[in-house]
PyMOL CGO cylinders between C-alpha atoms (Angstrom):
from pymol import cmd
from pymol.cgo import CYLINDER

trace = [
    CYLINDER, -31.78, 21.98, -58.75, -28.01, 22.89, -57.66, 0.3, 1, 1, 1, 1, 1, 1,
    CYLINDER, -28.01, 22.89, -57.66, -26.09, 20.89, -55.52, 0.3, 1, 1, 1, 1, 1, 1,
    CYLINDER, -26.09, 20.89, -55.52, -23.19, 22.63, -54.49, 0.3, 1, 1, 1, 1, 1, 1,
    CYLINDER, -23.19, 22.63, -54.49, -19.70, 20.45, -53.50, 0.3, 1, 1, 1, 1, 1, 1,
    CYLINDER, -19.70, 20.45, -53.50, -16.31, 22.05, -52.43, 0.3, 1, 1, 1, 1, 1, 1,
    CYLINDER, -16.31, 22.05, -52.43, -13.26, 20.89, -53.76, 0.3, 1, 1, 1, 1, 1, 1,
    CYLINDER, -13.26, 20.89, -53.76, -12.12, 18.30, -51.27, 0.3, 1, 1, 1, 1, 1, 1,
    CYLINDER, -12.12, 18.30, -51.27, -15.61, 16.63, -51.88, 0.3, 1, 1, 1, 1, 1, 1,
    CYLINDER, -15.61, 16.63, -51.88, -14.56, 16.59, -55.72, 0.3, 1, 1, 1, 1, 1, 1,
    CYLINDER, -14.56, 16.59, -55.72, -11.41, 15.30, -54.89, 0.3, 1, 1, 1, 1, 1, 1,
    CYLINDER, -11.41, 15.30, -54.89, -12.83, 12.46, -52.93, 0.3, 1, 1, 1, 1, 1, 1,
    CYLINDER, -12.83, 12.46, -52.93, -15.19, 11.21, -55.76, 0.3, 1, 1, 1, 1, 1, 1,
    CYLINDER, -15.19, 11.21, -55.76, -12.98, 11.15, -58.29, 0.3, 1, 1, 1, 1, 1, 1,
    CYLINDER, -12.98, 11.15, -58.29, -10.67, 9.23, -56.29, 0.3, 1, 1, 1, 1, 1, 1,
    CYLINDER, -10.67, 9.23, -56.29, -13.51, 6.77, -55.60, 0.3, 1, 1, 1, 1, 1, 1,
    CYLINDER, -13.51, 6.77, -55.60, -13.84, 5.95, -59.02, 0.3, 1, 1, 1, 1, 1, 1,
    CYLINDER, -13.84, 5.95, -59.02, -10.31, 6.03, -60.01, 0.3, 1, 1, 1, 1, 1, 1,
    CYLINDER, -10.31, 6.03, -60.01, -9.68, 3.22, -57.54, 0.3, 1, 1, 1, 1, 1, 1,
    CYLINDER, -9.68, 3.22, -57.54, -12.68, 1.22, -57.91, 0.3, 1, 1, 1, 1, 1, 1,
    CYLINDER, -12.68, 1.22, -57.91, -11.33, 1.51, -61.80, 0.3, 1, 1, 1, 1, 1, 1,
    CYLINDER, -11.33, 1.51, -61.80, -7.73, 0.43, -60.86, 0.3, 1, 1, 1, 1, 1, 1,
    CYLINDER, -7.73, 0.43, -60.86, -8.94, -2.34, -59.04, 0.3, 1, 1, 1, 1, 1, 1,
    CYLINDER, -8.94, -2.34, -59.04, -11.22, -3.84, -61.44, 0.3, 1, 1, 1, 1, 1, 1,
    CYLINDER, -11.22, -3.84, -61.44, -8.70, -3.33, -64.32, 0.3, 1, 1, 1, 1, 1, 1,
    CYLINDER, -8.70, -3.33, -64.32, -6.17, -5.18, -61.80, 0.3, 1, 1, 1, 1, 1, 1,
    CYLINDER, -6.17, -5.18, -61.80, -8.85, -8.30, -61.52, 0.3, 1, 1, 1, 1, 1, 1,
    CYLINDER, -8.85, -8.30, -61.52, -9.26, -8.13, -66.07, 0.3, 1, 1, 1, 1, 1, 1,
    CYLINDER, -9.26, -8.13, -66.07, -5.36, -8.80, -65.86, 0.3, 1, 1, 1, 1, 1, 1,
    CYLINDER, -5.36, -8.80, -65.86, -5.52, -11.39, -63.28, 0.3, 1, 1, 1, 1, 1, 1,
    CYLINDER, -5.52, -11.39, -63.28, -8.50, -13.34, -65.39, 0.3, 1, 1, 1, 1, 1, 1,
    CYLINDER, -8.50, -13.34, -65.39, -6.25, -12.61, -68.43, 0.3, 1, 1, 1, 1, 1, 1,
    CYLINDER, -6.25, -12.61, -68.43, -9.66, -13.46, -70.80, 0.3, 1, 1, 1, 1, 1, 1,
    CYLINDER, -9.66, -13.46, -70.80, -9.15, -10.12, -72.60, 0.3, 1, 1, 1, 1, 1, 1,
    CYLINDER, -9.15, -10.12, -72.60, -8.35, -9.97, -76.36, 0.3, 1, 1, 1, 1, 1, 1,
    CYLINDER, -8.35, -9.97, -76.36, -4.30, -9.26, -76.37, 0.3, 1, 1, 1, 1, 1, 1,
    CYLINDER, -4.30, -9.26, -76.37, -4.69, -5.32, -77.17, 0.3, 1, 1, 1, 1, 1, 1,
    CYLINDER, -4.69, -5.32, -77.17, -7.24, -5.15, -74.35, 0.3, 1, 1, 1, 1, 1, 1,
    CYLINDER, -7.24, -5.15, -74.35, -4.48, -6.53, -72.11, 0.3, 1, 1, 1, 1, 1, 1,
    CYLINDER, -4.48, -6.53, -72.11, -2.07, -4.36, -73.40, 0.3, 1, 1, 1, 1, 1, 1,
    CYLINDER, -2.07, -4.36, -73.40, -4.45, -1.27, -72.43, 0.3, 1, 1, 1, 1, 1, 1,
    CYLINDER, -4.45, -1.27, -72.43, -5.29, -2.53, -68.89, 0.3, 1, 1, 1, 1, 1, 1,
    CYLINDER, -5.29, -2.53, -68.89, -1.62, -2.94, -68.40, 0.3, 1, 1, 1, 1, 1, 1,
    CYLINDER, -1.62, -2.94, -68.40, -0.78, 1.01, -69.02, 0.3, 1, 1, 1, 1, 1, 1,
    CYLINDER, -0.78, 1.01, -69.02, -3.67, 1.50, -66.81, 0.3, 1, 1, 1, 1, 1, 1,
    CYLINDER, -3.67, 1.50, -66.81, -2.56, -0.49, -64.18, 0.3, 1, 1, 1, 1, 1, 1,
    CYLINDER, -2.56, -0.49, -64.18, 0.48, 1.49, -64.41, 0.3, 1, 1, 1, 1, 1, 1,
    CYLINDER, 0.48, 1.49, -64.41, -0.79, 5.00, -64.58, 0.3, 1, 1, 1, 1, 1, 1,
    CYLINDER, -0.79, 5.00, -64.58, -3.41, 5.26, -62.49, 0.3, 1, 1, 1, 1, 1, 1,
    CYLINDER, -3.41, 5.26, -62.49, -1.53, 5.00, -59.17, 0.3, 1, 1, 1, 1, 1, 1,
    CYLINDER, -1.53, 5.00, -59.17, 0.46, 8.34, -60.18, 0.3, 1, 1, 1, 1, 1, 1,
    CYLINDER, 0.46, 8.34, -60.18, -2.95, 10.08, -61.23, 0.3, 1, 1, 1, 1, 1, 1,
    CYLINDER, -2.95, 10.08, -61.23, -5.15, 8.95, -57.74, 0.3, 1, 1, 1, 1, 1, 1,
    CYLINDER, -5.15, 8.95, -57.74, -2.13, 10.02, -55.69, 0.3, 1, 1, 1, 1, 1, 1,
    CYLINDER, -2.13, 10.02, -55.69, -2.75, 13.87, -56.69, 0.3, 1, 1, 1, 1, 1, 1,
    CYLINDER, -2.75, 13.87, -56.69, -6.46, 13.43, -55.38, 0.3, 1, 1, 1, 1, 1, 1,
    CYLINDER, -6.46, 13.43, -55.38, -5.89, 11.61, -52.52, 0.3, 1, 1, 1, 1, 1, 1,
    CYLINDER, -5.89, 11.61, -52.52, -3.68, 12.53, -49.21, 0.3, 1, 1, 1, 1, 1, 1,
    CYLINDER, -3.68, 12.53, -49.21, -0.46, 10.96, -48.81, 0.3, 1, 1, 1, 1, 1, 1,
    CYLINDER, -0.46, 10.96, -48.81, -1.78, 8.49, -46.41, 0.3, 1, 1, 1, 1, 1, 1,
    CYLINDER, -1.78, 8.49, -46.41, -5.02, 7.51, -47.51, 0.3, 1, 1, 1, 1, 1, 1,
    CYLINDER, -5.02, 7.51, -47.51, -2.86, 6.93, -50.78, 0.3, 1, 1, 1, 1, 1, 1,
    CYLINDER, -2.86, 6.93, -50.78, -0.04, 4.53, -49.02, 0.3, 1, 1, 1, 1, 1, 1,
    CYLINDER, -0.04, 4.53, -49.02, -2.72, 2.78, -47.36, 0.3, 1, 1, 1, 1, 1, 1,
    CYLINDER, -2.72, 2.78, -47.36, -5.15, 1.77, -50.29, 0.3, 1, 1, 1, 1, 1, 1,
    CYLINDER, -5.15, 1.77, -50.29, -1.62, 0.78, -51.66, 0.3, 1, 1, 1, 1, 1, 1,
    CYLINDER, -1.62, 0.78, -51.66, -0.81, -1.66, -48.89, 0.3, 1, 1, 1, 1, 1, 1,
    CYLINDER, -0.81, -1.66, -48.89, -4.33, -3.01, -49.46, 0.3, 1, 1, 1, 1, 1, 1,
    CYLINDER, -4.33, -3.01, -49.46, -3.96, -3.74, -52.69, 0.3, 1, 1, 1, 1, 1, 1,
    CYLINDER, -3.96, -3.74, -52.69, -0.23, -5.23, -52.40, 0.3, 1, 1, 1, 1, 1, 1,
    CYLINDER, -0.23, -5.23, -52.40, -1.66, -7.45, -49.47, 0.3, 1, 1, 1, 1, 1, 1,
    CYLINDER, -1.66, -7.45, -49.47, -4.85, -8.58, -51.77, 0.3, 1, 1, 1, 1, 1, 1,
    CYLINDER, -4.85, -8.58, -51.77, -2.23, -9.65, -54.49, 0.3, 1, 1, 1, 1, 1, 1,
    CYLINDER, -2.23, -9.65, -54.49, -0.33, -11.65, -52.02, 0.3, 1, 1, 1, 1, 1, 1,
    CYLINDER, -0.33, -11.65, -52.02, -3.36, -13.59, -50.54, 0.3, 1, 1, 1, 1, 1, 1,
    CYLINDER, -3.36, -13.59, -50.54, -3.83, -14.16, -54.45, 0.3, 1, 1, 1, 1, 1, 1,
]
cmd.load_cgo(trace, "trace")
């Protein structure tokens, strides 16, 4: 069985999974119960992974699911 996808549909999962990722690493560095080198790695994530979902996401859609997560960290 083939199940064919175009690219936009490509671009929208991996997106999905790159932010579900970012946000999940985001809540490891808020519990801080990682072993120091496991921090360290969540950290360059953290910081890396906004530049990579914003090639696979629009411009808004990106700004938005930024504001999100800004406005999560500040109800924090």
């Amino acid at each position: 069985m083939n199940i064919e996808i175009d690219d936009d549909y490509a671009d929208e999962i991996v997106a999905a999974c790159l932010r579900e990722t970012y946000l999940r690493a985001l809540s490891d560095l808020k519990e801080g119960n990682q072993y120091p080198a496991d921090l360290e790695m969540l950290e360059q994530l953290v910081m890396a992974l906004p530049t990579v979902f914003s090639h696979f996401m629009s411009a808004g859609s990106y700004e938005e699911f930024m504001q999100r997560v800004e406005e999560m960290n500040e109800n924090d």
